[in-house]
PAKEKOL-326908 format. One record per residue (C-alpha): residue in three letters; x, z, y negated. Coordinates in steps of 0.5 Angstrom, whole numbers, padded with zeros to 4 digits, always signed. Last residue first. Layout:
! residues N
ALAXZY;...
This chain:
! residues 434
UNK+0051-0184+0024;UNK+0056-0189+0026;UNK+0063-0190+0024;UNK+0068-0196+0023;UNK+0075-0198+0023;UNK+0077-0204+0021;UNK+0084-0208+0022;UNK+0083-0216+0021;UNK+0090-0220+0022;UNK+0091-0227+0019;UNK+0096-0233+0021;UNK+0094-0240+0016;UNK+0099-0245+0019;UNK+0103-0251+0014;UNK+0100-0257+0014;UNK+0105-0260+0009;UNK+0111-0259+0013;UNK+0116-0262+0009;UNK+0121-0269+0011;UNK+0115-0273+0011;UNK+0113-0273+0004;UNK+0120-0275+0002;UNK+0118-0282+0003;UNK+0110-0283+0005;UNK+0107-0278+0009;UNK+0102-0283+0012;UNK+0094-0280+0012;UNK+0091-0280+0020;UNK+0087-0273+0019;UNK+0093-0269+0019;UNK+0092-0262+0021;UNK+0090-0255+0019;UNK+0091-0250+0024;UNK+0089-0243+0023;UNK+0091-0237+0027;UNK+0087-0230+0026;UNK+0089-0224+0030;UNK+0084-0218+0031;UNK+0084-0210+0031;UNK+0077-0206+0032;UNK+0076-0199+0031;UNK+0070-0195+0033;UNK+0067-0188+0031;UNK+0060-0188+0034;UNK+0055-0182+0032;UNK+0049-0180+0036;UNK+0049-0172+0036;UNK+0055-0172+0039;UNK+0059-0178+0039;UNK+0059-0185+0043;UNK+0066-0188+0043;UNK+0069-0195+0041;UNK+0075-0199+0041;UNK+0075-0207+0039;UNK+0079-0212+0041;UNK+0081-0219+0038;UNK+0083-0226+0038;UNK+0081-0230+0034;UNK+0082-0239+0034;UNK+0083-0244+0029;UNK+0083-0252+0030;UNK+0083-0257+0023;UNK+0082-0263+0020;UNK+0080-0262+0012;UNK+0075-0258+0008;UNK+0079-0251+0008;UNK+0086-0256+0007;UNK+0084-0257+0001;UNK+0086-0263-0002;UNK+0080-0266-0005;UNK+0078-0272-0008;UNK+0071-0276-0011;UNK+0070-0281-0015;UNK+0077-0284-0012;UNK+0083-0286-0017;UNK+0085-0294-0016;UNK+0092-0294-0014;UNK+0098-0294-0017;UNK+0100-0286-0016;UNK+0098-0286-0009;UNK+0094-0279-0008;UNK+0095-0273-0004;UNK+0092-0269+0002;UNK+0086-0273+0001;UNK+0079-0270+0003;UNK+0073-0275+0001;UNK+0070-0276+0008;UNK+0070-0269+0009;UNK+0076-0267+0016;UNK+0073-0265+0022;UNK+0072-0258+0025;UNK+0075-0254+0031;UNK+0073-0247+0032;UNK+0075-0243+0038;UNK+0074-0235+0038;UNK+0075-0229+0043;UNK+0072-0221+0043;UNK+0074-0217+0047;UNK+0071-0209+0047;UNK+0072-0203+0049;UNK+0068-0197+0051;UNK+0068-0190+0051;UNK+0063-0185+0052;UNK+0060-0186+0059;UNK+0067-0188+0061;UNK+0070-0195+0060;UNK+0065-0198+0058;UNK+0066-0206+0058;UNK+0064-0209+0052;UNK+0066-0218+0053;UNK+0065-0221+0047;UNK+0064-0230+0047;UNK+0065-0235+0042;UNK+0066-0243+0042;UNK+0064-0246+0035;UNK+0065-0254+0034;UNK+0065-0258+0027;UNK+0063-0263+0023;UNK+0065-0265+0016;UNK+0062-0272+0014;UNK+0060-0270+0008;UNK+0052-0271+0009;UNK+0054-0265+0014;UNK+0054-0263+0021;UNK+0055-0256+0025;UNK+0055-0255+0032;UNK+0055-0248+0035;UNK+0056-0244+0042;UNK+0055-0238+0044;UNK+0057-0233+0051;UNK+0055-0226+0051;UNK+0057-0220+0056;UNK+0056-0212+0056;UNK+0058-0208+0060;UNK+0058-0203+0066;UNK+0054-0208+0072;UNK+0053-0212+0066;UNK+0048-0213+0061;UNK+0047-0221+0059;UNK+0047-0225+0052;UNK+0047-0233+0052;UNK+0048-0236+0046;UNK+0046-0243+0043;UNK+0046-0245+0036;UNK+0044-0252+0032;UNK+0047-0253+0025;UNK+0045-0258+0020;UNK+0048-0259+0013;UNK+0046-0263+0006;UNK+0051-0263+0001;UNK+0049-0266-0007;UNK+0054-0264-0012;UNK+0061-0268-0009;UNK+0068-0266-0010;UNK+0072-0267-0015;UNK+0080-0264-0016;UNK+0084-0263-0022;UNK+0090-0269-0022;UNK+0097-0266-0021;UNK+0102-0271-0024;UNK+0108-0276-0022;UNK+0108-0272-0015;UNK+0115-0276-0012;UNK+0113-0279-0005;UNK+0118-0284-0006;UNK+0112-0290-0006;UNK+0109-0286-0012;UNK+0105-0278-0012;UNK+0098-0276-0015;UNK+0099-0269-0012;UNK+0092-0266-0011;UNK+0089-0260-0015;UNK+0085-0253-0014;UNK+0082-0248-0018;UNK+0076-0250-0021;UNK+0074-0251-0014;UNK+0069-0257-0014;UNK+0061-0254-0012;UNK+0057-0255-0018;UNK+0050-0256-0016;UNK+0045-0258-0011;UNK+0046-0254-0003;UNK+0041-0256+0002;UNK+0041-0252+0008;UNK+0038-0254+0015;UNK+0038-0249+0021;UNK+0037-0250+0029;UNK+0037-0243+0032;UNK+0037-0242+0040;UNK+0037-0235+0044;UNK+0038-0233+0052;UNK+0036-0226+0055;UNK+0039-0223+0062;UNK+0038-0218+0065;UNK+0031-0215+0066;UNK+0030-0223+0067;UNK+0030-0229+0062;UNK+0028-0225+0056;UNK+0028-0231+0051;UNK+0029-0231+0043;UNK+0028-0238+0039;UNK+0029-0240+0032;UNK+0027-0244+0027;UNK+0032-0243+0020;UNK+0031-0244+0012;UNK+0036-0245+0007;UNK+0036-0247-0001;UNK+0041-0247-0004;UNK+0043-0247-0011;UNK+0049-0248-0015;UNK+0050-0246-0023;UNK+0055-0249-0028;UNK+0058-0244-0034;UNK+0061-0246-0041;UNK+0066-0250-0043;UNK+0070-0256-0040;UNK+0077-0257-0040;UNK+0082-0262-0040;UNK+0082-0263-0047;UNK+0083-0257-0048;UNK+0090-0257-0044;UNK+0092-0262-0049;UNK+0091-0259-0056;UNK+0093-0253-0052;UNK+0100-0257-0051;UNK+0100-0259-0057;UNK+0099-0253-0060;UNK+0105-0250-0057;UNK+0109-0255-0059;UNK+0115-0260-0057;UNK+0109-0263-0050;UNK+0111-0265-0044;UNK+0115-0258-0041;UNK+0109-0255-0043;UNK+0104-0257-0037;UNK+0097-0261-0038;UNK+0094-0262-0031;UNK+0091-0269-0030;UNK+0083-0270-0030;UNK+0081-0271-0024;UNK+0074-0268-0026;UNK+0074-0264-0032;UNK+0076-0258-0031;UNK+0072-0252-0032;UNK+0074-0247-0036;UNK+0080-0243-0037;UNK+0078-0237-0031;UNK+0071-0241-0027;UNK+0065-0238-0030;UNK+0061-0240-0024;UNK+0053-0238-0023;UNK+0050-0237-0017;UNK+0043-0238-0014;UNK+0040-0237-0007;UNK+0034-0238-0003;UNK+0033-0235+0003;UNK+0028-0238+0009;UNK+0027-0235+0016;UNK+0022-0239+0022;UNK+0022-0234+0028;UNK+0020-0235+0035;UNK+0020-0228+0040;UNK+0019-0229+0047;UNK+0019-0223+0052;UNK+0015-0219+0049;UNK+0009-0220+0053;UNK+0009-0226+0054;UNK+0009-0228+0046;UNK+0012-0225+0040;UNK+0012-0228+0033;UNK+0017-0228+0028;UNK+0016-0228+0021;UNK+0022-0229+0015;UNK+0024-0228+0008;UNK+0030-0229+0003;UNK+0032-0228-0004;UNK+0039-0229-0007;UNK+0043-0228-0013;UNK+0051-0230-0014;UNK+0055-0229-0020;UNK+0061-0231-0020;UNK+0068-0232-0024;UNK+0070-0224-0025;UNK+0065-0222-0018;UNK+0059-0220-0018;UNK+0054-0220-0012;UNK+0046-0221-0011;UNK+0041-0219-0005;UNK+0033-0219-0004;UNK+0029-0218+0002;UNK+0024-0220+0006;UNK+0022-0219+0014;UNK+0015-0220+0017;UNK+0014-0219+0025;UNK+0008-0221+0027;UNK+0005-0219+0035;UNK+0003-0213+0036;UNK+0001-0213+0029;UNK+0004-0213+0021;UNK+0011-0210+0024;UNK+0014-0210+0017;UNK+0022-0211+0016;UNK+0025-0209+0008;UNK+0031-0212+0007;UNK+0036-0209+0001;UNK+0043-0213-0002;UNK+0048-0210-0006;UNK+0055-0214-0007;UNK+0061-0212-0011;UNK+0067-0217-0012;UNK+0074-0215-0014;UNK+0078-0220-0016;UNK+0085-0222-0015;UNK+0088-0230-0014;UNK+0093-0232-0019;UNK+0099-0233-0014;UNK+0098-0240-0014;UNK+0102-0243-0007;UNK+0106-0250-0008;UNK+0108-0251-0001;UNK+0116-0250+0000;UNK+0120-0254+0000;UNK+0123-0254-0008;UNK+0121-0247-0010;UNK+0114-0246-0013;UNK+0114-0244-0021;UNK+0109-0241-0024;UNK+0106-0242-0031;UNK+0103-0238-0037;UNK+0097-0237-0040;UNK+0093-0244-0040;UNK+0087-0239-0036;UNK+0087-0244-0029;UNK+0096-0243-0029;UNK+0100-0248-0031;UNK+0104-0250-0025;UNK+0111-0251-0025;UNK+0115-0254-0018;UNK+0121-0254-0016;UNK+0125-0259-0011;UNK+0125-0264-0005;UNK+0117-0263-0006;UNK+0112-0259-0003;UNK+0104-0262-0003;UNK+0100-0260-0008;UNK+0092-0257-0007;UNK+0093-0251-0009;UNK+0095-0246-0004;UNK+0092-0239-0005;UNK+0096-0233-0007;UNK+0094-0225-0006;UNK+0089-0221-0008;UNK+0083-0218-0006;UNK+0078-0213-0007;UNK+0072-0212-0004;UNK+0066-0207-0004;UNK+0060-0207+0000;UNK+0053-0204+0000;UNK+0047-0205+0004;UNK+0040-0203+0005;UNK+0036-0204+0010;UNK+0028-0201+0009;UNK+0024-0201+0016;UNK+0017-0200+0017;UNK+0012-0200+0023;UNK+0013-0193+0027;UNK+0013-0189+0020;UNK+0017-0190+0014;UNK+0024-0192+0018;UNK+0031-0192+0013;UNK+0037-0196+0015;UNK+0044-0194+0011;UNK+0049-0199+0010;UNK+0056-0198+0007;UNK+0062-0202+0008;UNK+0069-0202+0004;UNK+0075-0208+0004;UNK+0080-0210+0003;UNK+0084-0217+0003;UNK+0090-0220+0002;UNK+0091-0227+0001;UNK+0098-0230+0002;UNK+0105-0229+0006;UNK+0102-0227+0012;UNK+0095-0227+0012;UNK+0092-0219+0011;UNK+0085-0217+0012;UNK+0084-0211+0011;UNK+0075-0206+0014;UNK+0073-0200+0011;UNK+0066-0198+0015;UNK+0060-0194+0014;UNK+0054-0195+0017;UNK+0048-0190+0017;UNK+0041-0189+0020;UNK+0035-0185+0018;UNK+0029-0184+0022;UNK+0033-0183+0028;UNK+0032-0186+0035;UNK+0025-0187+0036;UNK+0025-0191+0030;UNK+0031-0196+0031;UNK+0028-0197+0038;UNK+0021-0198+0035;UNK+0023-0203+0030;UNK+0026-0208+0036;UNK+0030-0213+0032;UNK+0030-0221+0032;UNK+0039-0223+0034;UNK+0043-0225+0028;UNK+0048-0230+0030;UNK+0044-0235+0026;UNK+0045-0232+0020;UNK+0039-0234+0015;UNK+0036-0227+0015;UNK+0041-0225+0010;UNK+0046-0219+0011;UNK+0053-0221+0011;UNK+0058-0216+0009;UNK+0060-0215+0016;UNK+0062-0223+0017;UNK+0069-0221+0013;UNK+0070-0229+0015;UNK+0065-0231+0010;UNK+0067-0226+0004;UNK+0074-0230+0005;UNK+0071-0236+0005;UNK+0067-0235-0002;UNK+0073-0232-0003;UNK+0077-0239-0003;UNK+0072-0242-0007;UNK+0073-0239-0013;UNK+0081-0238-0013;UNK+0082-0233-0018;
């Protein structure tokens, strides 16, 4: 089911966000959407494809309604579904490998070189969320809204608000935005109980023993996160071409945030795994974020540069560069660039293995996500205005990341594997306006 891993997935299929907290999000003008039409539909299908690994589709949908010239009801609704095989945690051996799958069902076996993938990643995940924008005065904006998805081992629900405040006749806008969020984790199996080694079969003469073995591994019922986000923001008209928009935000997460699913290789002085211990991560994280982006009307086109820089009490830092360049083509059609740089620093407790005559750690991880890596997206995008005010688009980008040693030696046999291996992903999307 691989818990964590959607969460990320979900976060790079960017379009089934609508909380307010997104820093990306520019303050919204209700008198455009008003004056245009008074209801106003988004439709879109979007695939997420990694070589060899996640696959992802996905289904947009999101309707504006305005009431009057002050009122503004956005209301969004998404369906996805992946499947696949997501990395463990493990580290590739000189030979085979057999995992109990999270349930206690079943095993899977990695060949001997490869990196250990556990192929039980699939759900269907559903997300519905409303927003509600009131322009109380000239100068008051207020937003708040609701949202909540469901998947086989997540239940996340979420409120959020925000107020911006115009001044210089338009040309500055300041807002503070908050959301809260709760999810709740039913991980397939139970939980395990942290750095707790993982029972398989071969070591036990009875099926009863092995059960025995693996419920001791396991904790029952569910757990809960919580996070807490706010954001301050400026938007400013530099000239009648030319705006610039700044956002730090700070988001305090408190709960169960281990991947249910992920392992470490416990290995000895050959790089030999001995056994693969459950992972445990800390359940406290403070983030800051700071955002910078510059947006300008071109000759024949639109162009904005941004940058962000995030940071954490986990010690995971990283730097965003991103830009889009639309150039219209014709008064109908235009295309798009869009170009991505991301480069992160490893957690303090990320670990790619385990030494099997050492003290075990509090807290250790494997996964790749949380550790020393560059990635980078290249895409395009196509678009042409219909009659009657409809757009039909679509948008082709490839996806690279880069996972990186932080500095660990690759002890025996480690070093004759890639543990490290390229995560490359495509994202095709065709979306229609009306």
């Amino acid at each position: 089911m691989q818990l964590t891993q959607k969460r990320n997935i979900a976060g790079a299929l960017a379009m089934a966000s609508c909380s307010l907290i997104n820093p990306n999000a520019q303050a919204t003008d209700i008198n455009e959407i008003v004056k245009s039409d008074d209801w106003k539909v988004d439709a879109a299908i979007m695939y997420y494809g990694e070589q060899d690994r996640v696959q992802a589709a996905e289904v947009i949908g999101n309707v504006q309604k305005s009431f009057g010239d002050s009122s503004l009801l956005d209301m969004k609704l998404v369906v996805d579904s992946l499947t696949g095989a997501s990395a463990s945690g493990a580290v590739a051996q000189d030979s085979s490998q057999t995992f109990t799958r999270p349930s206690g069902h079943g095993e899977y076996t990695v060949n001997a070189g490869e990196t250990p993938l556990d192929d039980t990643f699939h759900d269907t995940r559903v997300q519905l969320s409303a927003n509600w924008m009131e322009v109380l005065n000239p100068d008051w904006t207020l937003n708040v809204g609701l949202n909540g998805s469901t998947e086989f081992d997540y239940l996340s629900l979420g409120l959020n608000a925000g107020l911006e405040r115009s001044f210089n006749k338009n040309n500055t806008i300041v807002a503070l935005s908050g959301a809260f969020t709760q999810d709740t984790i039913d991980a397939v199996g139970g939980r395990p109980v942290a750095l707790s080694e993982m029972a398989l079969r071969a070591k036990y003469d009875t099926e009863a023993a092995f059960q025995a073995a693996f419920d001791d591994t396991r904790q029952a019922g569910t757990d809960d996160k919580q996070t807490i986000d706010l954001m301050l923001g400026v938007t400013q008209n530099i000239n009648r071409y030319w705006l610039m928009q700044a956002n730090y935000g700070i988001s305090n997460v408190s709960g169960y945030m281990t991947d249910p699913y992920k392992v470490l290789s416990q290995v000895d002085s050959s790089g030999t795994t001995q056994a693969y211990l459950y992972e445990n991560r800390p359940e406290e994280r403070l983030k800051h974020s700071a955002f910078v982006m510059a947006k300008g009307a071109l000759d024949s086109g639109v162009v904005d540069f941004s940058y962000r820089y995030s940071t954490d009490d986990w010690d995971i830092s990283s730097h965003t560069l991103e830009t889009h360049y639309r150039y219209y083509l014709s008064p109908q059609f235009y295309a798009q660039i869009h170009l991505r740089y991301y480069q992160q620093q490893a957690g303090n407790f990320y670990q790619p293995f385990l030494l099997a005559n050492e003290p075990l750690p509090e807290f250790a991880s494997a996964d790749y996500r949380i550790g020393d890596m560059t990635a980078y997206t290249v895409g395009i995008k196509f678009g042409q205005r219909l009659s009657g005010g409809h757009e039909l688009s679509y948008r082709l980008e490839y996806y690279q990341q880069a996972p990186e040693n932080n500095g660990t030696e690759l002890i025996g046999q480690l070093s004759q594997f890639e543990q490290f291996p390229e995560v490359k992903a495509i994202v095709a999307q065709v979306s229609y306006s009306f």
